[in-house]
Each structure stands twice: as C-alpha cells, then as structure tokens.
N, C-alpha and C positions, 0 to 999 in steps of 0.2 A: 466472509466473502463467499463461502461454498457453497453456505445457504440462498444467498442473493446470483448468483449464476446457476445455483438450481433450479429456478423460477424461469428460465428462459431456456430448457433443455425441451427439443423438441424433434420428433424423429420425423428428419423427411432425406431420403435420401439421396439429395442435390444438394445437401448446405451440413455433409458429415464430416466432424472433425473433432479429432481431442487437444485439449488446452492441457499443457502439464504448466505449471507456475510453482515457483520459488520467491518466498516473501523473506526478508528481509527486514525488523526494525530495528533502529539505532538512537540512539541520546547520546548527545554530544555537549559538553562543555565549551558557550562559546567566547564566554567571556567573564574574566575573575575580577577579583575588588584588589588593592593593594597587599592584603592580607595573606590571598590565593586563593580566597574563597569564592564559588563558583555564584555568579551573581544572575547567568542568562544559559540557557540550553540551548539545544537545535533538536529536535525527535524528527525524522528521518524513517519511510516507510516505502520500500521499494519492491516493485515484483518483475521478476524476469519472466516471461512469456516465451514458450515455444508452442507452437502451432501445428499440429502433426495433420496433414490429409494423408490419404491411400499408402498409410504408413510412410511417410516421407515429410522431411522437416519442410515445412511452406513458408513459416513466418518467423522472427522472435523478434521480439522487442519488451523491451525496460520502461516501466511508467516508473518515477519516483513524485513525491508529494513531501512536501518539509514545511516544518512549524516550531519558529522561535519565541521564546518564552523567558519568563522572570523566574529563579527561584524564589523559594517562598519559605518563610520561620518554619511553617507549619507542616512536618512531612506529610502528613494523613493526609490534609487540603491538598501537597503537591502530586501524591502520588494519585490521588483520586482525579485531578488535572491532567496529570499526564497519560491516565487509562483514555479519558474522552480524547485526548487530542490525536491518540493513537486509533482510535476505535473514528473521529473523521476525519482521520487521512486515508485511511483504508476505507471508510465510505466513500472516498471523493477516488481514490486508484482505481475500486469496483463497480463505479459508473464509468469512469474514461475506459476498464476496460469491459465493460459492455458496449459502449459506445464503437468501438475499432472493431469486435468480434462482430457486430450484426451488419456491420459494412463489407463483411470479407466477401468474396466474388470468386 
C-alpha cells in the first residue's frame, strides 16, 4: 500500500496533507461441518484513515473489503490462497483510497 500512494506524492502547496492509516487484517471462521471443522473463512482487510491538514484532524474514515472462502486439504494451496486474497483486498482498499484522497478539496 505505501509503495502504491508513494506514486502519487506530489508537492504543491494547496493540496498538503498527511494520511496516518492503521490496517487491520482478519480470518475468520465462518462456517464448520458437523464435526467442527472449519469448512468456509471470511479474510477481512480494513484501514482507518485520519487525515491531518495545517496540523489539525480534517477527515477519518474506515474502508473495509471482505472475502469468503472454502477451506482447503491442502494447507500449502490454502495459505498460498489466502496471501493473494489478502494482497487484493488491500489492492482493491488502495484504490478506493486513492480514489477519496485525490478528491479531497
């Protein structure tokens, strides 16, 4: 994510502001078999945004993005699944929030 809002860092001094953000991911168990065994997850990727201008809080807001899923026999396969699902939810958070920062006024 720091990489990709590094890429739009640009110094003009009518549009200066620092972003602090707090990420958050999560997996959650959402559903078991009769056994108790966990049969479906939920990965959960959230970032809280505060928005600092002329030193003074201007904005925050919470983007979150969720994606449920099958367990899988195979842990290797599922943890290799659940790096990509985490790695585009956090691409998909890092567009919505480029998208809201370059509108800010």
């Amino acid at each position: 994510m720091k990489e990709k809002l590094n890429n739009y860092i640009i110094n003009k001094k009518n549009k200066s502001f620092r972003v602090d953000i707090l990420s958050i991911a999560t997996k959650a168990v959402s559903a078991k078999n009769i056994s108790g065994d966990a049969t479906n997850f939920k990965s959960t990727v959230s970032i809280k945004v505060n928005l600092v201008m002329n030193n003074r809080l201007k904005n925050n807001f919470i983007i979150k993005e969720s994606f449920n899923y099958n367990n899988s026999s195979n842990k290797f396969n599922l943890k290799t699944y659940e790096k990509d699902i985490k790695n585009n939810l956090t691409e998909t958070i890092t567009e919505q929030l480029i998208f809201r920062l370059s509108n800010i006024k």
